[in-house]
C-alpha positions as CSV (number, residue, x, y, z in Angstrom):
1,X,-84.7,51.9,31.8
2,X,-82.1,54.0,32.0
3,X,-79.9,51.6,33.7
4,X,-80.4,49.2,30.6
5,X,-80.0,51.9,27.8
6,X,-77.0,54.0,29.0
7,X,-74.4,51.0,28.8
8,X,-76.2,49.9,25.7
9,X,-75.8,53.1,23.8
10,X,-72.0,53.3,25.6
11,X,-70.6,49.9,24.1
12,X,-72.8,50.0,20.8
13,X,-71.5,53.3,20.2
14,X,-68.2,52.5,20.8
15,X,-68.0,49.6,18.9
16,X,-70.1,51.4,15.7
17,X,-67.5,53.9,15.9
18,X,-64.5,52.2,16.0
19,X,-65.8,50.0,12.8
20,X,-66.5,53.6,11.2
21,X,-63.4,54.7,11.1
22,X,-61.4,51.3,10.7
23,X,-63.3,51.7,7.5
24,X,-62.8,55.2,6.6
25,X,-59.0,54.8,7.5
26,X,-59.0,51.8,5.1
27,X,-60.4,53.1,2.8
28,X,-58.2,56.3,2.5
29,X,-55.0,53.9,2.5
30,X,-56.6,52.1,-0.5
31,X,-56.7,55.1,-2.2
32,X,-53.4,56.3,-1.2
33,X,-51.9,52.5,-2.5
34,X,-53.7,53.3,-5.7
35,X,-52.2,57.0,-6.8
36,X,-48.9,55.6,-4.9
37,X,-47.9,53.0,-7.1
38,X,-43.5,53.5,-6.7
39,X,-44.1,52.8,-2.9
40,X,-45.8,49.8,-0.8
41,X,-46.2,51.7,2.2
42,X,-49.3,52.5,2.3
43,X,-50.6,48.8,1.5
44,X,-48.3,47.3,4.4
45,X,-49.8,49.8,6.6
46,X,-53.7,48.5,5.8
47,X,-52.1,44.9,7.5
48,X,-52.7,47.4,11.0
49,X,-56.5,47.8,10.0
50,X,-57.3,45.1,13.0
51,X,-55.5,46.2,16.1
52,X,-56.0,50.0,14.8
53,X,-59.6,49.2,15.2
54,X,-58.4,47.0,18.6
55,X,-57.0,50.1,20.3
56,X,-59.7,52.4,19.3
57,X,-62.8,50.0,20.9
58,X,-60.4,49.6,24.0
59,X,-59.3,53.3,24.7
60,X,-63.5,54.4,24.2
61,X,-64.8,51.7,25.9
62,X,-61.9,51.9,29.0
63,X,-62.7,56.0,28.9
64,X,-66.7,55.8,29.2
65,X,-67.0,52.2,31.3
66,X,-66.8,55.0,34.1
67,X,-70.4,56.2,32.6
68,X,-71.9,53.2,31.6
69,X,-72.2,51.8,34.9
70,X,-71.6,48.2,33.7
71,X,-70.9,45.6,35.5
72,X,-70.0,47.8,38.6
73,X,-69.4,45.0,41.0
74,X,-66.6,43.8,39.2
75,X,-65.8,47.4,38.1
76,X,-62.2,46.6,38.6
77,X,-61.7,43.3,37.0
78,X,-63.0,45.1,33.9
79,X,-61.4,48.1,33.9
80,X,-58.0,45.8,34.0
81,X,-59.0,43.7,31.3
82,X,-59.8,46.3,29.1
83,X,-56.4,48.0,30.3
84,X,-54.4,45.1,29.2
85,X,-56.2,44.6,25.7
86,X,-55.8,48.4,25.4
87,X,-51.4,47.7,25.9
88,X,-51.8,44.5,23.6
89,X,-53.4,45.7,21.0
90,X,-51.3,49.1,21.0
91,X,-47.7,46.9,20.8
92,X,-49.7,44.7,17.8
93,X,-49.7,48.0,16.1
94,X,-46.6,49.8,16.4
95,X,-45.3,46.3,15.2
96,X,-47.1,46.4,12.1
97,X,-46.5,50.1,11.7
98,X,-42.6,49.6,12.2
99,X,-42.7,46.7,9.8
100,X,-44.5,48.8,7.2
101,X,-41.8,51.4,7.7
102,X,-38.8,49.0,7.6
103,X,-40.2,46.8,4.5
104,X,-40.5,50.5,2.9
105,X,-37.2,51.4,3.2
106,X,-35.9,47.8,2.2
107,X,-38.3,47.7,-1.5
108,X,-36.6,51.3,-1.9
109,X,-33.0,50.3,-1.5
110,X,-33.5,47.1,-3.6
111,X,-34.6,48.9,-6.7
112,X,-31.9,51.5,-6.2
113,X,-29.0,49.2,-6.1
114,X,-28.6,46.1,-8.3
115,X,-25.6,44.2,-6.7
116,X,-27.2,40.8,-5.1
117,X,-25.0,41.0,-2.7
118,X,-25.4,44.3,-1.0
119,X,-29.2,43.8,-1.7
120,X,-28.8,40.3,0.5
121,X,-26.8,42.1,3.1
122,X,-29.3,45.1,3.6
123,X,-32.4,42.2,3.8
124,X,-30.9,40.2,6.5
125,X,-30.1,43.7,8.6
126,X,-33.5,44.6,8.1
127,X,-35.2,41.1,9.3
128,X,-32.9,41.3,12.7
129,X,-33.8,44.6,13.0
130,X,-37.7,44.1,12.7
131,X,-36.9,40.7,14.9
132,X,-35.4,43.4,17.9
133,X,-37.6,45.8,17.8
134,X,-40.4,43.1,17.8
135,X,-38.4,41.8,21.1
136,X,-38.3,45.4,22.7
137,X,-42.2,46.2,22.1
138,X,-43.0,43.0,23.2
139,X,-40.7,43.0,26.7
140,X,-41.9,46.4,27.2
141,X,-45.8,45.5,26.6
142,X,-45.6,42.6,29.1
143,X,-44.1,45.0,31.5
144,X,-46.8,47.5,31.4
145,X,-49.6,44.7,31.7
146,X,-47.6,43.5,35.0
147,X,-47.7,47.0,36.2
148,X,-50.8,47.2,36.1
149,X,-51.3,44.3,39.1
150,X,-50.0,46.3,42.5
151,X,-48.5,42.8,43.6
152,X,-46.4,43.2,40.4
153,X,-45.4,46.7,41.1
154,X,-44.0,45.9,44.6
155,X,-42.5,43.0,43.1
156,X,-40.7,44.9,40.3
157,X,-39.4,47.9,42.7
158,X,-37.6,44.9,44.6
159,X,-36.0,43.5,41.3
160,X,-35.1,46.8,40.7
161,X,-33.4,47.3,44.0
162,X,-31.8,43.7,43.5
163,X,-30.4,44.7,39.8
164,X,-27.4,44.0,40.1
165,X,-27.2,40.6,41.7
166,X,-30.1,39.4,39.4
167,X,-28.5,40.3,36.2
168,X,-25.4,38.3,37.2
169,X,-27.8,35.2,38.1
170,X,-29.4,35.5,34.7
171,X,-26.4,36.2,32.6
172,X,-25.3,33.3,33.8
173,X,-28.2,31.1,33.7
174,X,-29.2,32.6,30.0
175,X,-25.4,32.5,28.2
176,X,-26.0,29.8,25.5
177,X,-28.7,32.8,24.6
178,X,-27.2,35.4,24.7
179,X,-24.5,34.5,23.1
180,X,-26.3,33.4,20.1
181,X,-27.9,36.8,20.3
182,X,-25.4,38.8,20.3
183,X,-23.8,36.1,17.5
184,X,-26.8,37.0,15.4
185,X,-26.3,40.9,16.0
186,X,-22.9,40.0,14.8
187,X,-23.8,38.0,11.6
188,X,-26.5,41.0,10.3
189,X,-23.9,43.6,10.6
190,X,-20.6,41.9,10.4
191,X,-21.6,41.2,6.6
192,X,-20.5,37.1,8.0
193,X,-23.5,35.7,6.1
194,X,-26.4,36.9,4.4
195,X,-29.9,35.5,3.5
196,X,-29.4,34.3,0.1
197,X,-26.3,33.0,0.6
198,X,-24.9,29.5,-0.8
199,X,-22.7,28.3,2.0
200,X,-21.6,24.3,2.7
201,X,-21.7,23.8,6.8
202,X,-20.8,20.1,8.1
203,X,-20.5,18.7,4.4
204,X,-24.0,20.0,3.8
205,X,-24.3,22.4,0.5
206,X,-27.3,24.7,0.6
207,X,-28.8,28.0,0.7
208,X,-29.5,30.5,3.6
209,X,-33.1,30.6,4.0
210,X,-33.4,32.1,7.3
211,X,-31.9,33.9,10.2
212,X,-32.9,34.9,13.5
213,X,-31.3,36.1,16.5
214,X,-30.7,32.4,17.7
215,X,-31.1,29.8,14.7
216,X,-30.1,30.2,11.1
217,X,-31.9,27.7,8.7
218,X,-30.3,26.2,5.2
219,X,-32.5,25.0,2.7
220,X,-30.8,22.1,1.1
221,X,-30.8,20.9,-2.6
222,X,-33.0,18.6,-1.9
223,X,-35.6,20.8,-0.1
224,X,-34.5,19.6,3.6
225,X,-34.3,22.4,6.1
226,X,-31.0,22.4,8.9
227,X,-31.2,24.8,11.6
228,X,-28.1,25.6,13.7
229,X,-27.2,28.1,16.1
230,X,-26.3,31.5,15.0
231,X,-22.9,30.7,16.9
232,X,-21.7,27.7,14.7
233,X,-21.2,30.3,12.2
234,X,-19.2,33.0,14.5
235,X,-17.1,29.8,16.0
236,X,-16.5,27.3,13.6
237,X,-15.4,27.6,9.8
238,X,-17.6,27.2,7.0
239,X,-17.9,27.7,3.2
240,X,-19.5,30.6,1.8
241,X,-19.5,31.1,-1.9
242,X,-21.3,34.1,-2.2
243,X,-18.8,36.1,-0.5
244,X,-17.4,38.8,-2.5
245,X,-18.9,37.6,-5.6
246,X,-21.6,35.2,-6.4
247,X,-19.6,34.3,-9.9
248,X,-18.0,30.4,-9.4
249,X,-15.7,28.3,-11.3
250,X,-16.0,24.1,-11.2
251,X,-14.1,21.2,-12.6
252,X,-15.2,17.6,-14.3
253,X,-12.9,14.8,-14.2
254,X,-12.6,12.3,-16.7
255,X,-10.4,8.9,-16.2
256,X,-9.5,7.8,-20.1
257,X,-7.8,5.7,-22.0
258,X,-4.0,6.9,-22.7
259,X,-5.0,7.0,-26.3
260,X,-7.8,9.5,-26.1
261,X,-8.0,12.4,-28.2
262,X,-6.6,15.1,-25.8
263,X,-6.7,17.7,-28.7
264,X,-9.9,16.5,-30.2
265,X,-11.8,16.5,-26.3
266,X,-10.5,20.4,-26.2
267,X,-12.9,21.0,-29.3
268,X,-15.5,19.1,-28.2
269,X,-15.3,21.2,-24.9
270,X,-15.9,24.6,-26.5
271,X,-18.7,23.2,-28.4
272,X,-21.0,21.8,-25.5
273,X,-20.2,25.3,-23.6
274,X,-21.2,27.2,-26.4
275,X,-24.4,25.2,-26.6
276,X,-25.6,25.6,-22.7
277,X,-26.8,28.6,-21.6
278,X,-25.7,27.9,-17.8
279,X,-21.7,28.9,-19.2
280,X,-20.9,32.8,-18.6
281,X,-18.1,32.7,-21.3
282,X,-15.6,33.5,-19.0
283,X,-13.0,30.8,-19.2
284,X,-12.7,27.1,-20.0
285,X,-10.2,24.4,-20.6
286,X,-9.0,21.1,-20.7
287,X,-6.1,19.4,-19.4
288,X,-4.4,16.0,-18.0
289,X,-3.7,16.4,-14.6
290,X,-3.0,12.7,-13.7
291,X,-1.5,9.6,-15.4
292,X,-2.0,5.8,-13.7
293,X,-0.8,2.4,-15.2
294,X,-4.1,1.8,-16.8
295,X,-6.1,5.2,-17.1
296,X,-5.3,9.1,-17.7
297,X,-7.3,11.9,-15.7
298,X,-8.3,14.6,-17.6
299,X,-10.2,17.9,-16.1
300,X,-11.9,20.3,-17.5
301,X,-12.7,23.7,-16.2
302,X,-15.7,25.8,-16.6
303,X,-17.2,29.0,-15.0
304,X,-20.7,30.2,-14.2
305,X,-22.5,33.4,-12.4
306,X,-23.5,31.5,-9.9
307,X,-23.5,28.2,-7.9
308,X,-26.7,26.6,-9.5
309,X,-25.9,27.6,-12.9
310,X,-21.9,25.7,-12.0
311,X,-23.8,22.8,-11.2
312,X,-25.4,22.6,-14.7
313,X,-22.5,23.4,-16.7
314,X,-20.9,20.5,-14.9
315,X,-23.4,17.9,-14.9
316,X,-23.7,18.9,-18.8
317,X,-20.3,18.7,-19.6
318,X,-20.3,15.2,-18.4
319,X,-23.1,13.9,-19.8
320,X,-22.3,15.5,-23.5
321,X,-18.5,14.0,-23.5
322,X,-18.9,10.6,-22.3
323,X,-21.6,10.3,-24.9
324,X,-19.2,12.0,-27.8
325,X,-16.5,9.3,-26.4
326,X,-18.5,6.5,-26.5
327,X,-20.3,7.1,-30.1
328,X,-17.2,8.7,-32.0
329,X,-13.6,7.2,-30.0
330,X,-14.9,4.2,-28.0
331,X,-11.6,3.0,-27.6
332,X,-10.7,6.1,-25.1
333,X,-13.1,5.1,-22.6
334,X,-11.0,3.8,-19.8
335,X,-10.3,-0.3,-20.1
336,X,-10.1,-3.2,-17.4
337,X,-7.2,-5.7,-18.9
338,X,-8.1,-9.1,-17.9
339,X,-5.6,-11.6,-19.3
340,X,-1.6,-11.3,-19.4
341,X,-0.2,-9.4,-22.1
342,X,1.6,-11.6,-25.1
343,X,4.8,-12.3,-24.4
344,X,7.6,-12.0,-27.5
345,X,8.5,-15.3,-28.8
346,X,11.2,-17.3,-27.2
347,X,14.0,-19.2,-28.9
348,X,15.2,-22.9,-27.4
349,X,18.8,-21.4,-25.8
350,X,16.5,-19.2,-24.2
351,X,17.1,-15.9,-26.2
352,X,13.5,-13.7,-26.9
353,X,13.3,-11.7,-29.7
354,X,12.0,-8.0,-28.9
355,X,10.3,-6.4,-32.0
356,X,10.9,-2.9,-33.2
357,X,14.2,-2.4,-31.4
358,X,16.9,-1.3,-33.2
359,X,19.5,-3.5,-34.8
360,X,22.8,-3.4,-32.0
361,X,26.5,-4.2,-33.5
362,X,27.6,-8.2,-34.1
363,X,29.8,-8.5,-31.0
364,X,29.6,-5.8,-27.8
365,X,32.5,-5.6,-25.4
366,X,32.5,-8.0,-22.6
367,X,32.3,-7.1,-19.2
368,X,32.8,-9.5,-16.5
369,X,30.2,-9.7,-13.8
370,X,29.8,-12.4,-10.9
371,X,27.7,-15.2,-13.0
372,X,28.5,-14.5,-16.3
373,X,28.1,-11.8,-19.0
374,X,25.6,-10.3,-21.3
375,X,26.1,-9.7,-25.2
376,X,23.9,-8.0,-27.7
377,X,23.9,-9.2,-31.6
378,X,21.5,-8.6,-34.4
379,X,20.3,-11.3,-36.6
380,X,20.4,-8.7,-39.5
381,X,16.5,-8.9,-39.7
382,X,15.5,-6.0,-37.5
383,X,15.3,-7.8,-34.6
384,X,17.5,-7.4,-31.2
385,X,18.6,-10.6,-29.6
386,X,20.0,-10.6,-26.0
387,X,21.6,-13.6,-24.6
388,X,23.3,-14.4,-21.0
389,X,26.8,-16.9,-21.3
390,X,28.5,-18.2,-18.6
391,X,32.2,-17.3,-18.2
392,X,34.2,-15.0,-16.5
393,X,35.1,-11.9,-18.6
């Protein structure tokens, strides 16, 4: 009977105990939360609740086993089990405990400082930190379970003794990672890029959703997701326009008619910017910046806080002036000519009269040329007459 009860009241103590004080500790942090309002810490650290109550069921059950006499002829093969869930569930918890800490310290800073980009630069330093230290525990907790096999620990004082010439085999083996780790190590506190960030990489525009010690992802406009190697961005040049500001200024081209209302597309200008909301008020204007035989280009240049508020301004812009043009000066709108222009009329010797020229004197000077000469006279009715006569002058 006693054989039955003792590892009975061993593991149902245990595990009534350890869901006791999960409970009570739970509780307390709730309460904490509660009169705590100006700090999350003590809600991130109720996220440890499960492998606090992990660790405390494995350290009591792997200190009495000895007493409860259970299962004694595989009295090792528990005692190692319960070993390794003890190691397990202790790294799970100085995880979550470190993250509590470091997502403290971030909520802090943030309200504290209201530049974006500082804000931005402090986040992505604190997700490769907690993605380090989450590497460390985890490298060191696997080491301690291997430990606790002898086979291991012969194993591992050989690896030891053989350091040297193993690191140079893995360095080698592993450089495409570590080079994108220590490329990530240099992004988070190089100030390079920063989650947040609106940065155009092979002709892709998009926003830094993620970074790691490896990969970085981009969220696109239209919601795709690239990931590339944190050592694209320490090798090759890219477009960030976030850095050093987050305030941008854009351009809207507009091919016109020459006879468009320069002046009167100025006005209208400042009048759709004062009617969006995207336009900061900084600058704006309107010029020509191109001429071609059939069209004019015009630009006009407006500024925003940011690059998604640019991209409104812009898109409005264009939509509010081609509709002005085309309700209120139609005949600015650019113009495919399709049939030969009019030519003045002709006379029978072959003289063409060319309107709106002014009148020349009844006889110029001769000049001989090879094949004849040229003379200008005026008919007296406005109209300028050029005729070609052979002769030598």
């Amino acid at each position: 009977m006693e054989n039955v009860l003792r590892p009975v009241i061993v593991v149902g103590g245990a595990v009534v105990l350890t869901l006791f004080l999960g409970w009570a500790c739970d509780r307390l942090l709730r309460q904490a939360d509660q009169r705590h309002h100006e700090t999350p810490l003590w809600g991130l650290l109720r996220r440890g609740r499960v492998p606090y109550q992990l660790v405390l069921c494995a350290a009591l059950l792997r200190g009495s086993y000895d007493e409860a006499k259970l299962l004694q002829e595989h009295h090792v093969g528990v005692a190692r089990t319960l070993t390794l869930v003890l190691i397990g569930s202790a790294a799970w918890l100085v995880i979550r405990i470190a993250a509590a800490v470091v997502e403290t310290s971030y909520t802090r800073y943030a309200r504290a400082h209201r530049d974006p980009a500082r804000v931005r630069r402090v986040r992505t330093q604190v997700t490769l930190i907690m993605r380090v230290v989450s590497a460390v525990v985890g490298v060191v907790a696997v080491a301690a379970m291997l430990l606790t096999f002898p086979a291991m620990r012969a194993a591992g004082a050989s690896i030891l003794a053989s350091a040297g010439i193993v690191g140079i085999v893995a360095g080698v083996a592993a450089q495409s990672t570590l080079s994108n780790m220590f490329a990530g190590l240099q992004i988070a506190f190089g100030d390079m890029v920063r989650i947040g960030d609106t940065v155009v990489v092979d002709g892709e525009w998009g926003t830094v959703d993620e970074i790691t010690l490896t990969f970085l992802t981009v969220r696109t406009w239209d919601e795709r997701r690239i990931t590339m190697p944190v050592s694209y961005f320490t090798s090759k040049p890219f477009e960030n326009w976030s850095r050093g500001g987050v305030q941008m200024t854009g351009t809207v081209y507009f091919h016109v008619d020459h006879s468009a209302p320069v002046e009167a597309m100025r006005e209208r200008l400042r009048d759709i910017l004062r009617q969006c909301p995207a336009w900061d008020g900084r600058a704006y204007g309107l010029v020509v910046t191109d001429t071609t035989p059939n069209t004019m280009e015009v630009r006009a240049l407006v500024t925003a806080k940011d690059a998604d508020d640019i991209w409104t301004v812009r898109v409005t812009v264009r939509e509010e002036m081609i509709r002005w043009l085309s309700e209120h000066h139609p005949y600015a709108l650019p113009r495919v000519n399709t049939a030969e222009a009019v030519r003045p009329p002709h006379h029978l010797d072959g003289r063409f009269d060319v309107p709106g020229a002014r009148p020349a004197p009844a006889e110029e000077t001769r000049r001989g040329r090879p094949g004849g000469t040229r003379s200008r006279q005026s008919d007296g009715a406005g109209w300028v007459t050029a005729n070609r006569s052979p002769g030598k002058g």
